[in-house]
Backbone as JSON Lines, residues from 0, in Angstrom:
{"i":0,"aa":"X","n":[91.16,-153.33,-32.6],"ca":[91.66,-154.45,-31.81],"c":[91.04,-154.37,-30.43]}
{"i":1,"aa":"X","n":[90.88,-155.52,-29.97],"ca":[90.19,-155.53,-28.67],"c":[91.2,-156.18,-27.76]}
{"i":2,"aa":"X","n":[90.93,-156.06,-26.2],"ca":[91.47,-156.68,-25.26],"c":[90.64,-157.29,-24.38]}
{"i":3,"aa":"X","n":[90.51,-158.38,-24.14],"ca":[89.35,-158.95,-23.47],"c":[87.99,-158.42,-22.9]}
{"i":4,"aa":"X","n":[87.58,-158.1,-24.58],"ca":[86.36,-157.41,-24.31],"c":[86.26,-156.36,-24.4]}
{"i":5,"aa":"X","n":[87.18,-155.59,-24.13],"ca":[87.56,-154.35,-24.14],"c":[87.74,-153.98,-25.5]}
{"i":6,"aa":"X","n":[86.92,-152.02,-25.94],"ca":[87.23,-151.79,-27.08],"c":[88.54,-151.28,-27.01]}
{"i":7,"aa":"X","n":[89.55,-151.15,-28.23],"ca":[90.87,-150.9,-28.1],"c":[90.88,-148.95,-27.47]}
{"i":8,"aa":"X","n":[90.28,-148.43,-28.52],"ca":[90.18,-146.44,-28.1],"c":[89.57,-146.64,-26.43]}
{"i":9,"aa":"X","n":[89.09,-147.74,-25.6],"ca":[88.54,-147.04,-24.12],"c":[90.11,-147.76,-23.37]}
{"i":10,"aa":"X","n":[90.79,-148.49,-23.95],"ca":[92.17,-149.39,-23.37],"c":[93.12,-148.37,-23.65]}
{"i":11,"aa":"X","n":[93.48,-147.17,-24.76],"ca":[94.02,-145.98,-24.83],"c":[93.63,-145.04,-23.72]}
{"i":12,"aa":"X","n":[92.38,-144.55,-23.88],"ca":[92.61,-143.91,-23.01],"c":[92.59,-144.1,-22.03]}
{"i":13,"aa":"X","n":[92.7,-145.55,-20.9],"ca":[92.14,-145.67,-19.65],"c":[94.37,-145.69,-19.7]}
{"i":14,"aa":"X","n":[94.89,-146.07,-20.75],"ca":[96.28,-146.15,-20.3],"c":[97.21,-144.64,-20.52]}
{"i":15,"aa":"X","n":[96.22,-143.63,-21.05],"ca":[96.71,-142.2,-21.06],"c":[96.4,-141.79,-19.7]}
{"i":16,"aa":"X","n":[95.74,-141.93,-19.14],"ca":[95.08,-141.56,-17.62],"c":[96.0,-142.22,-16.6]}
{"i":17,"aa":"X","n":[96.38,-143.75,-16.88],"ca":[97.43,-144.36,-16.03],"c":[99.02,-143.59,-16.15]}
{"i":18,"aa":"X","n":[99.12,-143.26,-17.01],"ca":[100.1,-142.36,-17.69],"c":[100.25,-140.96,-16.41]}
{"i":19,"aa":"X","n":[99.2,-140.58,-16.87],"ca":[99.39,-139.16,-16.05],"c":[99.14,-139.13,-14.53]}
{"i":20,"aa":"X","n":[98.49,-140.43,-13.88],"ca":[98.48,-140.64,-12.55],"c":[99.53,-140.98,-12.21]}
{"i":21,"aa":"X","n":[100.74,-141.83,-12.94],"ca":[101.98,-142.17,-12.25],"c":[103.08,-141.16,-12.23]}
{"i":22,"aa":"X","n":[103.11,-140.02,-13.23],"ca":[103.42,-139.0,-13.32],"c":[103.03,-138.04,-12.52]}
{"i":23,"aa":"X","n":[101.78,-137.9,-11.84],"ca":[101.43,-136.95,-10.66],"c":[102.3,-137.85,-9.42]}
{"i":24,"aa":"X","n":[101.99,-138.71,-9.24],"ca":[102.89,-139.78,-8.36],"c":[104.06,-139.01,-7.79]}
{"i":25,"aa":"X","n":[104.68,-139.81,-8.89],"ca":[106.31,-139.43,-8.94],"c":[106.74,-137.99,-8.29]}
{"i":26,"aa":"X","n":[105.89,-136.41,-8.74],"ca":[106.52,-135.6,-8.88],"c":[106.02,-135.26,-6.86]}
{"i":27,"aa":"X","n":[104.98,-135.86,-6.79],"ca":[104.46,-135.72,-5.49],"c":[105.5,-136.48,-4.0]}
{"i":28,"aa":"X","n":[105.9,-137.68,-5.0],"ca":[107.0,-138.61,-3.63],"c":[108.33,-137.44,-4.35]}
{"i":29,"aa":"X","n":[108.81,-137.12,-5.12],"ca":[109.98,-136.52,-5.51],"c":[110.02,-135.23,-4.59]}
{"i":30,"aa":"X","n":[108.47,-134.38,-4.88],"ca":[108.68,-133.27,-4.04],"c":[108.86,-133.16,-2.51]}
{"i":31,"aa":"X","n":[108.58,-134.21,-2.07],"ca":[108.93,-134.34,-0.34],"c":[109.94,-135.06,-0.33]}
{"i":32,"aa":"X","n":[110.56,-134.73,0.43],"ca":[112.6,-135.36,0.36],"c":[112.67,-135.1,1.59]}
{"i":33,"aa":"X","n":[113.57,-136.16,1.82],"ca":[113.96,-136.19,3.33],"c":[114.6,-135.32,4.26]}
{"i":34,"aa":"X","n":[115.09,-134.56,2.9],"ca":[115.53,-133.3,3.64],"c":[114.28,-131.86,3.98]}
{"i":35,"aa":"X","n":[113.52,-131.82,3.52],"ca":[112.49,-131.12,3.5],"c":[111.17,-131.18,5.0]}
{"i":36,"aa":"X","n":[111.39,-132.92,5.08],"ca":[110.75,-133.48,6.46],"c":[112.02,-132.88,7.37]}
{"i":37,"aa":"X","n":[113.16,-133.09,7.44],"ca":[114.02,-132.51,8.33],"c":[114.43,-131.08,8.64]}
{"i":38,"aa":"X","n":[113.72,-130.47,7.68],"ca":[113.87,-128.69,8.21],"c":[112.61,-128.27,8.68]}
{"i":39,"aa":"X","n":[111.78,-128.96,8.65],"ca":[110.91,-128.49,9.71],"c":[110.62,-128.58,10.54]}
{"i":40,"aa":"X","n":[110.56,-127.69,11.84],"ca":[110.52,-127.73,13.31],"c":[109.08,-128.28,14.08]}
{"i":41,"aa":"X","n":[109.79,-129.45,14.32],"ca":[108.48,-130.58,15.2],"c":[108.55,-130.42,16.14]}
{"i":42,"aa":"X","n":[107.53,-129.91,17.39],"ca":[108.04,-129.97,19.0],"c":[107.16,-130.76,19.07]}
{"i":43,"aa":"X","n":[107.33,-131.46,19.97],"ca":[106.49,-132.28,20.83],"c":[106.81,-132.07,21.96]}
{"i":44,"aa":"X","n":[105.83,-131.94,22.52],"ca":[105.75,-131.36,24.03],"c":[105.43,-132.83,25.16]}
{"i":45,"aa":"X","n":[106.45,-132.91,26.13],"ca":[106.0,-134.09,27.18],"c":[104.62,-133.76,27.97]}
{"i":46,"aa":"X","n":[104.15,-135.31,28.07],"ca":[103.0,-135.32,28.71],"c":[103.45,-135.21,30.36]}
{"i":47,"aa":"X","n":[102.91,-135.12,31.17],"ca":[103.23,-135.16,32.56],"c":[102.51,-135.18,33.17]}
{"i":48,"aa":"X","n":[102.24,-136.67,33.86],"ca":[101.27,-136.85,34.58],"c":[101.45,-136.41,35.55]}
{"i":49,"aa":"X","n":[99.82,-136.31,36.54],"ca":[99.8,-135.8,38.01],"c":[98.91,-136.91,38.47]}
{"i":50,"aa":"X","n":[99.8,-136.61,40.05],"ca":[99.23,-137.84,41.0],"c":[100.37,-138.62,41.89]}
{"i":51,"aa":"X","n":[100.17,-139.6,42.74],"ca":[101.3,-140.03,42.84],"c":[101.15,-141.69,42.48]}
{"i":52,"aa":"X","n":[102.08,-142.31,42.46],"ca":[102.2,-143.83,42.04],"c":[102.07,-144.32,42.67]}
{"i":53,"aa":"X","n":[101.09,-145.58,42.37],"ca":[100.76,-146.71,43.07],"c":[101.28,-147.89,42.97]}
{"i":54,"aa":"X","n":[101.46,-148.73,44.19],"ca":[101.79,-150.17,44.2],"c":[103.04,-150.15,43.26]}
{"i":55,"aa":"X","n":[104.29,-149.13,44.09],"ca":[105.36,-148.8,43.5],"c":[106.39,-150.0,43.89]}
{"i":56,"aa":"X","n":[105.93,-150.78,44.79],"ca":[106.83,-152.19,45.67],"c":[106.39,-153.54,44.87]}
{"i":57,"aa":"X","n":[104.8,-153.27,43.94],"ca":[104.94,-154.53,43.34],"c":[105.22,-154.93,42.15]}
{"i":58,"aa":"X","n":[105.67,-155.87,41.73],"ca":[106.54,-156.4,40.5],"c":[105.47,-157.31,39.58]}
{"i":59,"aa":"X","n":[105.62,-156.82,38.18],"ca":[105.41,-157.63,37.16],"c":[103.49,-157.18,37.07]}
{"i":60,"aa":"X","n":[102.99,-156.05,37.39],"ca":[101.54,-155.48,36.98],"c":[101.12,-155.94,35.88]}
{"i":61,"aa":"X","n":[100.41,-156.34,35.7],"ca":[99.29,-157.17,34.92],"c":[98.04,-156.09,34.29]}
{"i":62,"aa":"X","n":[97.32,-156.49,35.28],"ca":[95.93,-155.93,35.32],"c":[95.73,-155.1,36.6]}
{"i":63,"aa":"X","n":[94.72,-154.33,36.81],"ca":[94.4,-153.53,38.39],"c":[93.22,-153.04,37.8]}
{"i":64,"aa":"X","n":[92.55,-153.69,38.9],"ca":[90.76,-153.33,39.07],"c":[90.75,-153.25,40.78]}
{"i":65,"aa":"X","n":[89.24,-152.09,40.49],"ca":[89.22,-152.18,41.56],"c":[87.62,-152.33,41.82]}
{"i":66,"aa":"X","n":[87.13,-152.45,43.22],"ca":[85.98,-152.69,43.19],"c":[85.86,-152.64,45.13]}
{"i":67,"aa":"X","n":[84.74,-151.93,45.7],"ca":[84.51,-151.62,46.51],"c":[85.8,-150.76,46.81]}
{"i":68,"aa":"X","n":[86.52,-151.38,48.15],"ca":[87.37,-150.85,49.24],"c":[88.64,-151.44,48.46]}
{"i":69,"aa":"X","n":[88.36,-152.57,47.56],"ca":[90.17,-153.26,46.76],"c":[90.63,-153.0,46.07]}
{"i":70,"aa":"X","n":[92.02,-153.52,45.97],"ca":[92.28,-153.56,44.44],"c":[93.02,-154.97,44.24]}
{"i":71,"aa":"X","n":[92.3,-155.66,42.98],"ca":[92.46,-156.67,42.15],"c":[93.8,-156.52,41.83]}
{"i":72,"aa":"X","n":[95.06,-157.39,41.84],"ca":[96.08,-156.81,41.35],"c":[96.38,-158.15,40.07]}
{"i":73,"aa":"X","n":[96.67,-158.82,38.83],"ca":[96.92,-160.06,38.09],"c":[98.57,-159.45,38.02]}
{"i":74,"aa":"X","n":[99.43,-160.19,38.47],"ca":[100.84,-160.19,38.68],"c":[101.65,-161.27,37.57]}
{"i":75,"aa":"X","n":[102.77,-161.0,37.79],"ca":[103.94,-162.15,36.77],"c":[104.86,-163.0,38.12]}
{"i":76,"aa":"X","n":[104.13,-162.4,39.67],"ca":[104.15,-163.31,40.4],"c":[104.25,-164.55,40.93]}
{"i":77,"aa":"X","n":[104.61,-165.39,41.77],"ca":[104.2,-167.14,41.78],"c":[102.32,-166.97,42.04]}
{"i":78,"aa":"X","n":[102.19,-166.03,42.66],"ca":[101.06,-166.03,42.83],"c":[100.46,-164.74,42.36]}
{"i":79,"aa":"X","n":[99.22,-165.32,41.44],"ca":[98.95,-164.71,40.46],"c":[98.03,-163.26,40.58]}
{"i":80,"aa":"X","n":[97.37,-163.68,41.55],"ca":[96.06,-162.02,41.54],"c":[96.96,-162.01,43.19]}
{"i":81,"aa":"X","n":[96.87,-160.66,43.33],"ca":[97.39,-160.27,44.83],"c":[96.1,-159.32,45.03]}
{"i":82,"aa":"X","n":[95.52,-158.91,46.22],"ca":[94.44,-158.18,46.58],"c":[94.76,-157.08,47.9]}
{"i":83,"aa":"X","n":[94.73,-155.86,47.64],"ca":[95.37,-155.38,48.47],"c":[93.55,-154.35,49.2]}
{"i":84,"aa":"X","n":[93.68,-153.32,50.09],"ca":[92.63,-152.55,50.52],"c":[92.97,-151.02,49.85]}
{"i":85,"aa":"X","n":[91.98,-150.27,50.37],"ca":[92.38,-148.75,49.77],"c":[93.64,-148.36,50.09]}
{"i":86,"aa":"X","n":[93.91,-148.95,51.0],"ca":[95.42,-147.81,51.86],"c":[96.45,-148.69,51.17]}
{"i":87,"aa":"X","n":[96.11,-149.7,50.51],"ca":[97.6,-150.47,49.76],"c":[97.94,-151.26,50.88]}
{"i":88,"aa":"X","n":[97.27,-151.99,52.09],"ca":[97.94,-152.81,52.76],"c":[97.67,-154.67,52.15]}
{"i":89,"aa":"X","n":[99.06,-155.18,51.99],"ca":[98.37,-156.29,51.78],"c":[97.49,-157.06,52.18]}
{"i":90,"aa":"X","n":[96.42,-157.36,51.57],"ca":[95.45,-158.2,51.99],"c":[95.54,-159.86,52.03]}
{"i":91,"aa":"X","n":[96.1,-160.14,50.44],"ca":[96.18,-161.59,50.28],"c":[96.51,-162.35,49.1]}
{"i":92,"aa":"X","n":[96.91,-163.34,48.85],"ca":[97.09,-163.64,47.46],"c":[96.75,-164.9,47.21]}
{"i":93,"aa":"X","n":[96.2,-165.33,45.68],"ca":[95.93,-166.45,45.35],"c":[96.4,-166.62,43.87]}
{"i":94,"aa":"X","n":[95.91,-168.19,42.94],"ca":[96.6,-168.64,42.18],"c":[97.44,-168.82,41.78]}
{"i":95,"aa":"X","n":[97.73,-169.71,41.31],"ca":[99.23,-170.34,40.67],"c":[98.76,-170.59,39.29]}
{"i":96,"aa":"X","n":[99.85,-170.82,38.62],"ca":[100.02,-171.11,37.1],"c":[99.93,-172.79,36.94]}
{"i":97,"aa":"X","n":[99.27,-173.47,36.24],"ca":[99.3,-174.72,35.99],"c":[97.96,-175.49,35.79]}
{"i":98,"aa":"X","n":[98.19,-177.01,35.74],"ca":[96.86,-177.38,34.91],"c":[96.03,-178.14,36.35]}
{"i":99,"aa":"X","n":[96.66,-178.16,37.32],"ca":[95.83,-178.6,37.97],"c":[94.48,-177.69,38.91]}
{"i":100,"aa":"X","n":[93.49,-178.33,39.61],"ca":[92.67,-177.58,40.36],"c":[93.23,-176.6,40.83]}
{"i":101,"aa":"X","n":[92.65,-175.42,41.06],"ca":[92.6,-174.41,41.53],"c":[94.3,-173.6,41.23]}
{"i":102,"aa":"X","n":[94.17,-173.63,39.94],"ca":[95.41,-173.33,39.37],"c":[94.82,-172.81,37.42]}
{"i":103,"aa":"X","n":[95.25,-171.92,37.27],"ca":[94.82,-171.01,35.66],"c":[96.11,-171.63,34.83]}
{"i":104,"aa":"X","n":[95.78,-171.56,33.68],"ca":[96.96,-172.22,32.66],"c":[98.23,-170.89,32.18]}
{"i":105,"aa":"X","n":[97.67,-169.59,32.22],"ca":[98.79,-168.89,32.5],"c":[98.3,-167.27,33.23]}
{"i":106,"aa":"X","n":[98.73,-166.57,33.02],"ca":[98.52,-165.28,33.8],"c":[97.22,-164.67,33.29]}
{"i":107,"aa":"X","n":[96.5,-164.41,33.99],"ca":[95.07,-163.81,33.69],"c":[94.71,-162.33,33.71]}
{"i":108,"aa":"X","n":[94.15,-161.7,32.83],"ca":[93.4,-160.6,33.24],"c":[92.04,-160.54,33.7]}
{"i":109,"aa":"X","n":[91.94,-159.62,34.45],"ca":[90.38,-160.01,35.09],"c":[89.55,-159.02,33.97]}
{"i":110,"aa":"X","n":[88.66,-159.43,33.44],"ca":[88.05,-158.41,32.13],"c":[86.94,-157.2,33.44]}
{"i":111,"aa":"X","n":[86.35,-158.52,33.99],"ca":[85.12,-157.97,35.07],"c":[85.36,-158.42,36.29]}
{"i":112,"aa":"X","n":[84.62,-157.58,37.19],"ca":[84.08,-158.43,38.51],"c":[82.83,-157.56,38.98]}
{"i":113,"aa":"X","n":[82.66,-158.04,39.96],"ca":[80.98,-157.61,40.7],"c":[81.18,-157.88,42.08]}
{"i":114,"aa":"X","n":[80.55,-157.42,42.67],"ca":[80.01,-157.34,44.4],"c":[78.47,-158.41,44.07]}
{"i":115,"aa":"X","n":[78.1,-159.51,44.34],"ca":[77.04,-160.45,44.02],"c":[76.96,-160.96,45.63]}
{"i":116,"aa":"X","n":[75.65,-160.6,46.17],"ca":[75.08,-161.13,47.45],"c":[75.94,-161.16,48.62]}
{"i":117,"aa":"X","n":[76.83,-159.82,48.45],"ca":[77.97,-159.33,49.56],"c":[79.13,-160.32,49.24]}
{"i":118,"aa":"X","n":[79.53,-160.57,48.42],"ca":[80.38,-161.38,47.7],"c":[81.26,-161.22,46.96]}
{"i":119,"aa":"X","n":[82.51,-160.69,46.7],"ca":[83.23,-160.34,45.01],"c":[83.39,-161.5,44.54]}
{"i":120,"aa":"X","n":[82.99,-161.36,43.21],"ca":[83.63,-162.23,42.32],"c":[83.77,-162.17,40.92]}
{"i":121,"aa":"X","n":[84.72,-162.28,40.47],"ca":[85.83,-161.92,39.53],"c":[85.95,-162.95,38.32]}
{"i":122,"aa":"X","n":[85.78,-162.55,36.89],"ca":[85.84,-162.93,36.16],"c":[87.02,-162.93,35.19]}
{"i":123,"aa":"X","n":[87.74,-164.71,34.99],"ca":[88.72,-164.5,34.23],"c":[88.23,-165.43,32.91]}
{"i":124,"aa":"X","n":[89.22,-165.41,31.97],"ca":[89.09,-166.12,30.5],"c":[89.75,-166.56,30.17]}
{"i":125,"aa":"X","n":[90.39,-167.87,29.91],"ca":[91.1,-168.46,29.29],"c":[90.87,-168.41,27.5]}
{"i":126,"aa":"X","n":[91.14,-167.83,26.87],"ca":[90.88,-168.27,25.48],"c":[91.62,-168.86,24.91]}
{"i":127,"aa":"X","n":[93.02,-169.3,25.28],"ca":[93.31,-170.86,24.7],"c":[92.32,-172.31,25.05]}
{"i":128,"aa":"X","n":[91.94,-172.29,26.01],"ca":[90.93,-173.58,26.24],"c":[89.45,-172.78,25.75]}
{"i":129,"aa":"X","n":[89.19,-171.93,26.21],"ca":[87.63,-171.08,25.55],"c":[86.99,-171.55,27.25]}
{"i":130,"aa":"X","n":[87.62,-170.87,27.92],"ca":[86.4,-171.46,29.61],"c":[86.55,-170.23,30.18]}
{"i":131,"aa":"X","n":[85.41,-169.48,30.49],"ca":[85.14,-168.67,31.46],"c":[85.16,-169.03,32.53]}
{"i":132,"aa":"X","n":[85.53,-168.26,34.31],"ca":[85.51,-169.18,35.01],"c":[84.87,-167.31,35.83]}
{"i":133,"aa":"X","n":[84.09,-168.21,37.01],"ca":[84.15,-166.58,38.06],"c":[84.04,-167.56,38.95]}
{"i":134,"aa":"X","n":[85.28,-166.55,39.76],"ca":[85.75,-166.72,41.17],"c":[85.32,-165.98,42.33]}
{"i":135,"aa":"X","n":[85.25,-166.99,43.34],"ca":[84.84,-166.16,44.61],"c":[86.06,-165.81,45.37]}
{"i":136,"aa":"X","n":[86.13,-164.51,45.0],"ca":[87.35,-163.8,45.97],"c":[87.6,-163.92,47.52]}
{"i":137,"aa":"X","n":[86.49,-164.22,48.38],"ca":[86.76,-164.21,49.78],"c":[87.23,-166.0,49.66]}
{"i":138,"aa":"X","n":[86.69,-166.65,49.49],"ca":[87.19,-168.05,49.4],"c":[88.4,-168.31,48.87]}
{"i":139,"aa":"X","n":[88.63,-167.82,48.1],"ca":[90.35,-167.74,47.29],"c":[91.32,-167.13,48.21]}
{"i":140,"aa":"X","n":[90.81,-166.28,48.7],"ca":[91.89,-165.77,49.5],"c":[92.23,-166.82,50.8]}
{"i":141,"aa":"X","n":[91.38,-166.93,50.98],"ca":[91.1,-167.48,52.21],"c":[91.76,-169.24,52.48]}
{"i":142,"aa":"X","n":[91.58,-169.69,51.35],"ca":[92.51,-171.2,50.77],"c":[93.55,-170.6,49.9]}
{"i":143,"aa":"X","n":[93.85,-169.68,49.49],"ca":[95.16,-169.23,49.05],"c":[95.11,-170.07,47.84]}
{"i":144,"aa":"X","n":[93.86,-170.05,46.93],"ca":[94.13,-171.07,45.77],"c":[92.63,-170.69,44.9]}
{"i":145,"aa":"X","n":[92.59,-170.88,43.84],"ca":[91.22,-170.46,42.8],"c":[89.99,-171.14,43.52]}
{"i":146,"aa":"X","n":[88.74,-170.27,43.65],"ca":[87.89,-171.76,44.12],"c":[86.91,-170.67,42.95]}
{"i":147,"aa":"X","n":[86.57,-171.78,42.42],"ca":[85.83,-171.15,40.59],"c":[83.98,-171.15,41.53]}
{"i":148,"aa":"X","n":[83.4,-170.53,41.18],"ca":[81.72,-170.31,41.61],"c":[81.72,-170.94,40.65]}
{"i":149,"aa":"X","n":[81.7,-170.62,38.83],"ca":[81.32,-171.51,37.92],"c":[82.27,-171.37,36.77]}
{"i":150,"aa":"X","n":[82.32,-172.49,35.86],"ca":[82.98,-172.39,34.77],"c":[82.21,-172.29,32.95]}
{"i":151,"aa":"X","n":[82.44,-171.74,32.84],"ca":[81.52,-172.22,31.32],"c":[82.11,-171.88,30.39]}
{"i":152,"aa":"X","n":[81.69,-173.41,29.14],"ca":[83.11,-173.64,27.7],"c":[82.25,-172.42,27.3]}
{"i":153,"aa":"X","n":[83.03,-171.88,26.24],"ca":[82.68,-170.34,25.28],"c":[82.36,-171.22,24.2]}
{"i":154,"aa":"X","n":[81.88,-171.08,23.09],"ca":[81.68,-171.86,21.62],"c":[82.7,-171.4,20.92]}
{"i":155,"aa":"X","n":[83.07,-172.48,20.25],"ca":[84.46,-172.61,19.2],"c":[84.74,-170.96,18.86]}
{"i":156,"aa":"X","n":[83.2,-170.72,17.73],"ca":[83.4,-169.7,17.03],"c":[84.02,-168.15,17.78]}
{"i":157,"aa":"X","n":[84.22,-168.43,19.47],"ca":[84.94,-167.23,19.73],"c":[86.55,-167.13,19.85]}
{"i":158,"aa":"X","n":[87.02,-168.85,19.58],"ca":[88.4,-168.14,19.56],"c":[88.8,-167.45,18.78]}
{"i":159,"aa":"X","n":[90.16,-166.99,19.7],"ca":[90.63,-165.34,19.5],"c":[90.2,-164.32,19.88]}
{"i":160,"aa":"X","n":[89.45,-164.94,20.8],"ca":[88.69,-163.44,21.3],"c":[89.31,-162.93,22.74]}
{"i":161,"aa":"X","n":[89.71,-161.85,22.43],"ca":[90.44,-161.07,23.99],"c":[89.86,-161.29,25.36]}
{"i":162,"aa":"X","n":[90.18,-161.67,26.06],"ca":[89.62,-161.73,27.06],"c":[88.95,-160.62,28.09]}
{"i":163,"aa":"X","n":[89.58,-159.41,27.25],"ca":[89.04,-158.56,27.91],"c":[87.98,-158.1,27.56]}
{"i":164,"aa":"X","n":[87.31,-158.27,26.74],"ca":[85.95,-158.31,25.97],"c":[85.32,-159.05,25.91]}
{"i":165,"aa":"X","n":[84.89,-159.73,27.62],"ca":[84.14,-160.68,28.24],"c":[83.61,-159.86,29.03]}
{"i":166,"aa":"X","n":[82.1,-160.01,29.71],"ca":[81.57,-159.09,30.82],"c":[80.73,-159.91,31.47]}
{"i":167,"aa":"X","n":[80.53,-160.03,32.68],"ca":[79.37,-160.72,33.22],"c":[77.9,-159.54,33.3]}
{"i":168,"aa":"X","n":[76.98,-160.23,32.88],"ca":[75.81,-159.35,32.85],"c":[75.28,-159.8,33.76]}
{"i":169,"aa":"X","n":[74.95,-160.92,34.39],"ca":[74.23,-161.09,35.59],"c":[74.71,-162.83,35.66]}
{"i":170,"aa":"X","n":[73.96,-163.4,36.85],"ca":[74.5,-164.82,37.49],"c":[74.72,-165.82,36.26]}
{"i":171,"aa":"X","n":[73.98,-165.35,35.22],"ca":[73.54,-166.53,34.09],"c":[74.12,-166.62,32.77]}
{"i":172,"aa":"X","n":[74.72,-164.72,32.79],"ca":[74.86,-164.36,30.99],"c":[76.25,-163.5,31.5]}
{"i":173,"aa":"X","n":[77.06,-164.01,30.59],"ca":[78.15,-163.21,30.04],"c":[77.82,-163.08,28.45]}
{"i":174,"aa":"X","n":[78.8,-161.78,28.57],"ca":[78.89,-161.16,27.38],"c":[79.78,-160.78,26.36]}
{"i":175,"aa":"X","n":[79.86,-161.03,25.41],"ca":[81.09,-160.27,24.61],"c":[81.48,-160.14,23.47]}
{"i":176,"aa":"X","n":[82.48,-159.24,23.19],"ca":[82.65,-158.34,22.41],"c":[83.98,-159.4,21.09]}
{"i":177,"aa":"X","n":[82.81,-159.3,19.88],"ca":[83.64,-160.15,19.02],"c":[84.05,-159.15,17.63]}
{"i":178,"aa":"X","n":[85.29,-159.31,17.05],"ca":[85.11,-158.96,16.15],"c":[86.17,-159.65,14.64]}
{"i":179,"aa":"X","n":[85.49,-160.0,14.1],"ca":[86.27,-161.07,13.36],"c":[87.25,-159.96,12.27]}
C-alpha cells in the first residue's frame, strides 16, 4: 500500500522513528519538573553602576546626544529637544509637537548630528510621513522653533524603518540601516 507516493515499509518506518522521538520528548519535559528548576541555587548578582547622574531635574528623557561642548536632550516636554552645555547649564529649547511649520508630528529621536561649517545640525525622522529633516541648531534655538536646513521624502519601500538607523554621511547622502 502506498501513501501519496510514498512506499508503505519507508511510511513504517519513518512512523517507528516518530514513535521514538516523541517518547525521548516526553521523558526529557517529564524529567525537568518544576520542582527540580526550584532547588537549584540561582544568584544573580546586582549590577552597580559607577558615576554620578545626569540631568537628574529633567523630566520625560528621550534621547541624549552629545556633540562638541552639548548635550542634545529629545524630551516628553512642551518643548521637545532641550540643549544644555557641558556643566548642565540650560542653554535653550525648541520644538513643539504638531503639524504646523516648525513643529514635528510627535517626539523625535535624533539618530545623528554633525558640527557642518561651524554649525550643528541634527538629524531627525519621521517614519510615519517617511521625511528626513536636518536642523540647524543655532537657529532653532535662537527662534525657539524647528528651522529645517533640508527635508527629504525617504521612498515608500523604507517604511518601518527605525529612525534610529538613519545617518547623515555628508550634505547630500543619508544613510540607512534596513532590515525587512
Amino acid at each position: 500500500m502506498c501513501l501519496a507516493g510514498i512506499p508503505a515499509r519507508l511510511n513504517i518506518v519513518s512512523m517507528k522513528n516518530l514513535k521514538v522521538l516523541i517518547t525521548v520528548l516526553c521523558f526529557l519535559l517529564l524529567g525537568i519538573s518544576p520542582n527540580f528548576v526550584a532547588s537549584q541555587n540561582f544568584e544573580i548578582e546586582p549590577i552597580v553602576l559607577k558615576g554620578e547622574e545626569i540631568f537628574k531635574n529633567e523630566f520625560g528623557i528621550l534621547d541624549l546626544n552629545k556633540i562638541d561642548s552639548l548635550y542634545v536632550l529629545s524630551t516628553k516636554r512642551d518643548t521637545v529637544f532641550r540643549v544644555y552645555n557641558i556643566s548642565e547649564e540650560f542653554i535653550g529649547a525648541f520644538g513643539k509637537i504638531g503639524r504646523g511649520p516648525g513643529e514635528i508630528r510627535r517626539v523625535a529621536y535624533v539618530p545623528d548630528l554633525r558640527n557642518y561649517n561651524n554649525n550643528i545640525e541634527l538629524l531627525i525622522v519621521d517614519n510615519q510621513v517617511l521625511v528626513a529633516t536636518i536642523i540647524d541648531l543655532k537657529k532653532s534655538l535662537s527662534e525657539e522653533k524647528i528651522i529645517p536646513v533640508t527635508e527629504t521624502k525617504l521612498p515608500r519601500e523604507l517604511f518601518g524603518i527605525q529612525s534610529t538607523d538613519v545617518y547623515l554621511i555628508d550634505e547630500y547622502t543619508l544613510f540607512g540601516i534596513y532590515d525587512q
